[in-house]
C-alpha positions in Angstrom: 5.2 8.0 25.6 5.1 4.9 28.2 3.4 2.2 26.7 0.3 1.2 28.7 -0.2 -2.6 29.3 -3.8 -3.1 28.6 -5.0 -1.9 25.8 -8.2 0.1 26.4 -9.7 -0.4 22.6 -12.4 -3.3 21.7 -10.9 -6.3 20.4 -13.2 -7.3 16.9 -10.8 -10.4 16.3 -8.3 -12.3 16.7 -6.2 -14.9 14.4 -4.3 -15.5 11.5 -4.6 -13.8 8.4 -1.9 -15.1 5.5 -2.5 -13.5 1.7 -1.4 -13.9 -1.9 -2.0 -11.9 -3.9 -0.3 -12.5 -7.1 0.4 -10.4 -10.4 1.9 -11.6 -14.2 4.3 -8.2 -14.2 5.3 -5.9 -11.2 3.5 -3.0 -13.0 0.4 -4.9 -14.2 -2.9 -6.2 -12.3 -3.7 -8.4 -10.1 -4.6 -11.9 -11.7 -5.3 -14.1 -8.4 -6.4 -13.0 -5.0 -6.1 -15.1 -1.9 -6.9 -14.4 1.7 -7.3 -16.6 4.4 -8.7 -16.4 8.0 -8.5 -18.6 10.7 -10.2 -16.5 13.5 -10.2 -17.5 17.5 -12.2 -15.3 18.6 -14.8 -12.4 16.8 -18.4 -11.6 17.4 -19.2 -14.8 15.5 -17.4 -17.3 16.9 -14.3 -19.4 15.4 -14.2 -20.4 12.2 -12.1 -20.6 8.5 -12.7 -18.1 5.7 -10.7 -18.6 2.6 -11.6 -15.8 -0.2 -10.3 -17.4 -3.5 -10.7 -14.7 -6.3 -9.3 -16.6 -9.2 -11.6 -13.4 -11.5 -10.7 -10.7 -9.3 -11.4 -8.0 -11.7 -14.9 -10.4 -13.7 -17.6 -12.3 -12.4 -16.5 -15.5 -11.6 -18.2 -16.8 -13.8 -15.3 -18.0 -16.3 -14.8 -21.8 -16.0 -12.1 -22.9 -13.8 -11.9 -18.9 -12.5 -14.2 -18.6 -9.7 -15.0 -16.3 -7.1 -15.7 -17.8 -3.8 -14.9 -18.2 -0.3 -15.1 -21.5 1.2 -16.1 -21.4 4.9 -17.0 -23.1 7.9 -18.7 -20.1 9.4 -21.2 -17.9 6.9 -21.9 -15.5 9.6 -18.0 -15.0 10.3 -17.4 -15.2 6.6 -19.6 -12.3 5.2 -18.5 -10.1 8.5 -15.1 -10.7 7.6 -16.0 -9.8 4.3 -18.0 -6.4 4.6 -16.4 -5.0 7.6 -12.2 -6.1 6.6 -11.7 -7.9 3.6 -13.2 -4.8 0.9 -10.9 -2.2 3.0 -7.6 -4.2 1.9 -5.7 -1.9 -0.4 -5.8 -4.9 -3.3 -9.5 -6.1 -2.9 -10.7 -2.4 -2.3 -13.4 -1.2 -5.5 -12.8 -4.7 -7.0 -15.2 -6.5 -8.7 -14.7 -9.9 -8.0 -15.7 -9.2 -4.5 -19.0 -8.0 -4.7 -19.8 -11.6 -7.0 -18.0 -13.5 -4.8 -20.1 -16.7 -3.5 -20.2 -18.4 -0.7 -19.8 -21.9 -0.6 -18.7 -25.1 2.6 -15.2 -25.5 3.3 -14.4 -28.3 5.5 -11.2 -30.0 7.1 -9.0 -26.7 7.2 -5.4 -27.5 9.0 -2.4 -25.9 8.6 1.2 -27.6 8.0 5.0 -26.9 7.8 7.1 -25.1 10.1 6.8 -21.5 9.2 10.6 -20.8 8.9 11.0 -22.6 5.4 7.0 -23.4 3.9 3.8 -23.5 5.4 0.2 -24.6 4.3 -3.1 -24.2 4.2 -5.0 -27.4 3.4 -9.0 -27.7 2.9 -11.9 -28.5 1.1 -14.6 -27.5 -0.9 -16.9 -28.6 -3.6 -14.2 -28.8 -6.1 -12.0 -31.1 -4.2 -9.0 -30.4 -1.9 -7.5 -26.9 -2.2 -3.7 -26.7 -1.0 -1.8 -23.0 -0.5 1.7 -22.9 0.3 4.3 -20.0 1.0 7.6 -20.7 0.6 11.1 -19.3 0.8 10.1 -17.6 4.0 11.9 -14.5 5.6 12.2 -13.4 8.8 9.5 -12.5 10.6 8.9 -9.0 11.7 6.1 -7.2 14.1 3.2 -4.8 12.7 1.7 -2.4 14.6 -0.4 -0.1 13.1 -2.4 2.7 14.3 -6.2 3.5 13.2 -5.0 6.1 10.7 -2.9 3.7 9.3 -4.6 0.5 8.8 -6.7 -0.6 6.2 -10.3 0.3 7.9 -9.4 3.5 9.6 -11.0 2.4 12.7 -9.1 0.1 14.2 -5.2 -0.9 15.6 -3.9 -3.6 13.6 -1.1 -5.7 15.4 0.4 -9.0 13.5 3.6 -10.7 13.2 4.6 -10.9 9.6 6.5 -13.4 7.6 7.4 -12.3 3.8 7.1 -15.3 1.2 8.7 -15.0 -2.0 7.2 -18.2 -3.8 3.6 -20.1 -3.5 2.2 -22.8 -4.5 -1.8 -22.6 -4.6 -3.7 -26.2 -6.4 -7.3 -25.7 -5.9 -9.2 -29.2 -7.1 -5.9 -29.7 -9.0 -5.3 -27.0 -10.7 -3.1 -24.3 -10.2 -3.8 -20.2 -10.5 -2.2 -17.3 -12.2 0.2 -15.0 -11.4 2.8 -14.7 -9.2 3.7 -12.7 -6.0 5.5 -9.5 -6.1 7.5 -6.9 -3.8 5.5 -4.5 -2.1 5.9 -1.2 -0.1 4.7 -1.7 3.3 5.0 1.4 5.5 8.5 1.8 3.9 9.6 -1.2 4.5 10.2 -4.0 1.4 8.2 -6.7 1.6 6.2 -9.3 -1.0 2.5 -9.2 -1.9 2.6 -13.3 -0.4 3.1 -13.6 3.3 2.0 -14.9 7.0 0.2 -12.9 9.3 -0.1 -14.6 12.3 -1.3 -13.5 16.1 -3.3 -10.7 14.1 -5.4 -8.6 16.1 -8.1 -6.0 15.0 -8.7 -3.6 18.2 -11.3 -1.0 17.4 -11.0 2.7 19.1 
């Protein structure tokens, strides 16, 4: 079938959307989930969400294991939250989540080239947080229909860059776990990577 130029769905957002989420073992749980938005557009505006589940599977409530999301944009944050971020295959049912808190995140910029490292500077009430995927792939193009994606309402589209290592110091201190392969629609990927130019088109 001819691909049509315009697509006639409803755009929810629009803009980058790099994870880690990292395991101790292949087989075993995950022990640190990371997600971060830098969204251009959405029915709340532009703004930075970065959900740090250091407890994924507890309360937070452990010290130096929190659950939060620092963020420039509540509003953005907690739709990102209810209407994306619990439909992800590794955040979906998990506990961590729901006691998630929100806190301010200020001074969020990106750095590196993308082809060999890139990061994700910001801060927060514990200090200066700093994420970094390295040993990049290529990049590769996702398209996924409504039946496929995570909230089975909408087409995904993002470009996709696999990282095999991360760094993550959050106030100085580093989290557990590390990233993993992954099966993504058959093709081999890692459970770190860059998705960038992501789009959410609802139909």
């Amino acid at each position: 079938m001819e691909r049509i130029p315009i697509n006639p769905g409803i755009v929810d957002w629009s803009g980058e959307n790099p994870g880690m989420y990292l395991k101790e073992t292949p087989d075993g749980p995950f022990v640190t989930l990371i997600s971060f938005f830098r969204v251009v557009r959405s029915p709340h505006g532009r703004g930075h969400a970065a959900f740090l589940l250091l407890d994924p599977h507890g309360s937070g409530q452990t010290p130096g294991k929190p659950n939060l999301c620092l963020t420039d944009n509540e509003p953005l944050a907690r739709y990102l939250k209810d209407g994306y971020v619990r439909h992800f295959a590794a955040f979906r049912g998990v506990a961590g989540l729901e006691s998630c808190r929100m806190e301010r995140g200020s001074e969020f910029a990106p750095s590196g080239d993308a082809l060999t490292a890139y990061t994700e500077r910001f801060r927060g009430p514990m200090g200066e947080v700093s994420l970094t995927w390295e040993r990049l792939t290529d990049a590769f193009m996702v398209e996924l229909p409504k039946e496929k994606s995570a909230t089975g309402q909408h087409d995904m589209f993002s470009l996709f860059v696999t990282a095999s290592g991360v760094r993550v110091s959050i106030g100085g201190q580093g989290v557990a776990g590390r990233p993993v392969p992954r099966d993504m629609v058959g093709k081999t990927t890692s459970t770190a990577f860059l998705a960038f130019s992501e789009t959410w088109v609802r139909r």
